[in-house]
TILO-523218 format. One record per residue (C-alpha): x negated, y, z. Coordinates in steps of 0.02 Angstrom, whole numbers. Each point is the difference from the previous one (the first is absolute). Layout:
BEGIN
<rec X="X" Y="Y" Z="Z"/>
...
***
This chain:
BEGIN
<rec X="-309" Y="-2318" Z="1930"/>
<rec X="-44" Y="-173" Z="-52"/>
<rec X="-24" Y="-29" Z="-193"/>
<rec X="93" Y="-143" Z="-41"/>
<rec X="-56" Y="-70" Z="-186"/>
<rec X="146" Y="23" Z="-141"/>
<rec X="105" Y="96" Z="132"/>
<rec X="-62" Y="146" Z="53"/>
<rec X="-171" Y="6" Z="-113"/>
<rec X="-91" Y="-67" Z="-153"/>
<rec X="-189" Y="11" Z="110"/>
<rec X="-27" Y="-70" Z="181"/>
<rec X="-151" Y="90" Z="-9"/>
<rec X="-104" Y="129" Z="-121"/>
<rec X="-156" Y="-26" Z="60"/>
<rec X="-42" Y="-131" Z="-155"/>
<rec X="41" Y="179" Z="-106"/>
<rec X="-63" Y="129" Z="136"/>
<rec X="-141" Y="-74" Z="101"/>
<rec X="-117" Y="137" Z="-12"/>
<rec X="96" Y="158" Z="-5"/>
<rec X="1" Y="97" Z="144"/>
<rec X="158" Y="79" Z="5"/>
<rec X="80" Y="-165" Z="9"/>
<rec X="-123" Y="-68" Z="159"/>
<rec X="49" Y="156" Z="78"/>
<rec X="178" Y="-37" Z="-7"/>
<rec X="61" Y="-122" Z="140"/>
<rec X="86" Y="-166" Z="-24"/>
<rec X="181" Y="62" Z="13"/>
<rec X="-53" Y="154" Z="-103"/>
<rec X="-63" Y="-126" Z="-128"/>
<rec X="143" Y="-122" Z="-13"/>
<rec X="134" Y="150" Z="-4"/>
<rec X="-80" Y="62" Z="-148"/>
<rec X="2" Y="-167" Z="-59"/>
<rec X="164" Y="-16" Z="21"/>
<rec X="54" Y="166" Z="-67"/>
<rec X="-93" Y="-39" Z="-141"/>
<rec X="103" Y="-141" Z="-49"/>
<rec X="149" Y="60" Z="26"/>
<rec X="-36" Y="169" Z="-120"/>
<rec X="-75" Y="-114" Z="-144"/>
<rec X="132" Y="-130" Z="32"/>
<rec X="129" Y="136" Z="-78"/>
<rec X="-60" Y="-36" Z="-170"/>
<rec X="73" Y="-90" Z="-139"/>
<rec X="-128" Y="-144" Z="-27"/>
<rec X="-9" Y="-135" Z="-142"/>
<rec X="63" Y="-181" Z="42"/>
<rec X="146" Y="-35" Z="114"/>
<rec X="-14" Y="-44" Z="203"/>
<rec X="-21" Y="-172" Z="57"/>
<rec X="136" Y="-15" Z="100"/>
<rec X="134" Y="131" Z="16"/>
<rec X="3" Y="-3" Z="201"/>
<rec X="-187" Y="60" Z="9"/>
<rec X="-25" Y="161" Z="84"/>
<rec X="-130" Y="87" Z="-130"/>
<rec X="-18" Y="8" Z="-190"/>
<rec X="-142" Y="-123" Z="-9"/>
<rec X="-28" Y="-144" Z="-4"/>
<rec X="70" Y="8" Z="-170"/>
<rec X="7" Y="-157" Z="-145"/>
<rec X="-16" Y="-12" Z="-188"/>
<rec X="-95" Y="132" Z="-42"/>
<rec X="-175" Y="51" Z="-79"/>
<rec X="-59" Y="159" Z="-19"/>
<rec X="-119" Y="80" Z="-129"/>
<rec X="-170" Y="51" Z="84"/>
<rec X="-78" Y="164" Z="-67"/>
<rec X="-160" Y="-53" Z="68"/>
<rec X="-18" Y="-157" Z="-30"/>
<rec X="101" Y="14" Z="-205"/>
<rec X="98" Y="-147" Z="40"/>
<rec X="172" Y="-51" Z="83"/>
<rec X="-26" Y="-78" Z="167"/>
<rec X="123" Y="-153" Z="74"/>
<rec X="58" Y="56" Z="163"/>
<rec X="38" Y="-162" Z="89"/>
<rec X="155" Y="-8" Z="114"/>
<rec X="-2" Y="68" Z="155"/>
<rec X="-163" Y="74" Z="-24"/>
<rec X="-49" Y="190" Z="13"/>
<rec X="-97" Y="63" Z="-151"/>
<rec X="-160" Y="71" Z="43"/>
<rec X="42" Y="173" Z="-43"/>
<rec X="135" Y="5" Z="93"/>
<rec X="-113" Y="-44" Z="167"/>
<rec X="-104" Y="125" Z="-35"/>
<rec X="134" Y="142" Z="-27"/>
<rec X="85" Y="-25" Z="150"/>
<rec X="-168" Y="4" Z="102"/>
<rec X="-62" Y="162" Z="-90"/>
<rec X="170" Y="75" Z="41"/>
<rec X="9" Y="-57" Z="156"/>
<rec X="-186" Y="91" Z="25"/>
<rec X="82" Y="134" Z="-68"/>
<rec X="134" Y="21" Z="120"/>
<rec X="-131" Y="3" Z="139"/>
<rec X="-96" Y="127" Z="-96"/>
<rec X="157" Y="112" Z="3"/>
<rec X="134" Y="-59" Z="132"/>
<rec X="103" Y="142" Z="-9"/>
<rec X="17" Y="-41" Z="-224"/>
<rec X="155" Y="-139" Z="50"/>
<rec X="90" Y="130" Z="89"/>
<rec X="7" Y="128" Z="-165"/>
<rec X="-90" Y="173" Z="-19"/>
<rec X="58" Y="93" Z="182"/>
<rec X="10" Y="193" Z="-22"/>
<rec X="-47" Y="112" Z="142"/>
<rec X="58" Y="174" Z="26"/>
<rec X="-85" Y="127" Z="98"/>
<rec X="185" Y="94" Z="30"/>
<rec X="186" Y="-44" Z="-40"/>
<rec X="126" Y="160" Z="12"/>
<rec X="161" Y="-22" Z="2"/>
<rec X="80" Y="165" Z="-34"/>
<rec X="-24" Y="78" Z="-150"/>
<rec X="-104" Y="-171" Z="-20"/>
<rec X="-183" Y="-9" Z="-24"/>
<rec X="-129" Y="-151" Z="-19"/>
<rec X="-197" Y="24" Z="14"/>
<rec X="-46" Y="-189" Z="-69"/>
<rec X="-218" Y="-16" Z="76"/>
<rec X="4" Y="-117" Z="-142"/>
<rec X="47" Y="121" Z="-151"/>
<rec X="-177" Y="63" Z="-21"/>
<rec X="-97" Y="-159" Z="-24"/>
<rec X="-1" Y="-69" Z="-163"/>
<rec X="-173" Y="-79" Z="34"/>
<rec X="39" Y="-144" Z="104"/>
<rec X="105" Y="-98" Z="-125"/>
<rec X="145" Y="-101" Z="56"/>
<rec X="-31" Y="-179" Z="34"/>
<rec X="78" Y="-134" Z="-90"/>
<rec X="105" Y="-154" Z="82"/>
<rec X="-82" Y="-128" Z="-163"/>
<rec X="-154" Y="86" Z="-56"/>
<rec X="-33" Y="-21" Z="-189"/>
<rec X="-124" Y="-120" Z="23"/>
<rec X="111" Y="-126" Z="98"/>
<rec X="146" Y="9" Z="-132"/>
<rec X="-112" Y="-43" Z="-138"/>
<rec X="-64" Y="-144" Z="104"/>
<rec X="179" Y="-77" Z="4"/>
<rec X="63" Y="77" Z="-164"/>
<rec X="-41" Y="-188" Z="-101"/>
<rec X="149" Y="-84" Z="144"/>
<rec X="119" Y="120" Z="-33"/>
<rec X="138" Y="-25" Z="-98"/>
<rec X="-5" Y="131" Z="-155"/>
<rec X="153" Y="9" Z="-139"/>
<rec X="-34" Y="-143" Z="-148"/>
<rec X="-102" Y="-115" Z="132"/>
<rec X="75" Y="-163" Z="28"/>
<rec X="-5" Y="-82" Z="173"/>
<rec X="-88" Y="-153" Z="-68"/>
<rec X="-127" Y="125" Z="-47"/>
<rec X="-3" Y="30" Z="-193"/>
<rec X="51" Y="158" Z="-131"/>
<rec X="162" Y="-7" Z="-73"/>
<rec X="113" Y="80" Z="-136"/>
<rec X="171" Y="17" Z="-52"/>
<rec X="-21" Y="-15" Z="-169"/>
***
């Protein structure tokens, strides 16, 4: 699959973000942009601040008037238009390293049986005894918080300032 800039990904390449990690060079290239690609499209379901450019492009992003209050930094941040904030570059390549980490996370938690009976009905689930090996997330924790700054919350304006009704 070819990644295609603002239509099928935000990244035509993590290796700015992911350079040195190893499960990423041990992925090949169509492995890579896949991920990429699947990336997008799962982060591109959120609601984010500011309004699209245009209302024929294919993703959420590029996206205009907006700022956005950095918790690192203590300060709101101009995004300029048509530009992808910096944090959202570096969520989609950490999820897209995550998808490679754990391919089969996209497709949902599979359960295996060891037998299915049909009459008088009877499951044996192999999975029913482990509780150690925790299920694995499609957004860990660590990507939402990345993003949480561009996404639009109740009482945020799209220009990118606190409001009240009263």
């Amino acid at each position: 699959m070819a990644l295609i800039l603002f239509e099928n990904s935000y990244l035509e390449s993590a290796d700015d973000y992911l350079a040195d990690n190893p499960f990423w060079e041990a992925a090949d290239t169509d492995a890579q942009e896949q991920a990429l690609v699947d990336a997008t499209r799962i982060l591109d379901q959120n609601e984010w601040i500011g309004t699209a450019v245009t209302s024929s492009q294919s993703l959420a992003w590029p996206r205009a008037k907006l700022s956005f209050f950095d918790p690192v930094l203590s300060l709101h941040v101009p995004v300029e238009q048509g530009e992808i904030p910096i944090r959202l570059e570096k969520a989609v390549a950490y999820l897209a390293l995550h998808l490679v980490k754990h391919p089969t996370v996209i497709k949902g938690y599979e359960t295996t049986y060891d037998s299915i009976s049909i009459g008088p009905i009877s499951l044996s689930n192999t999975d029913a005894g482990r509780s150690s090996s925790p299920q694995v997330p499609l957004v860990p924790a660590e990507i939402n918080k990345l993003i949480a700054p561009l996404i639009f919350s109740q009482g945020y304006t799209a220009a990118g300032g606190w409001w009240r009704s009263n």
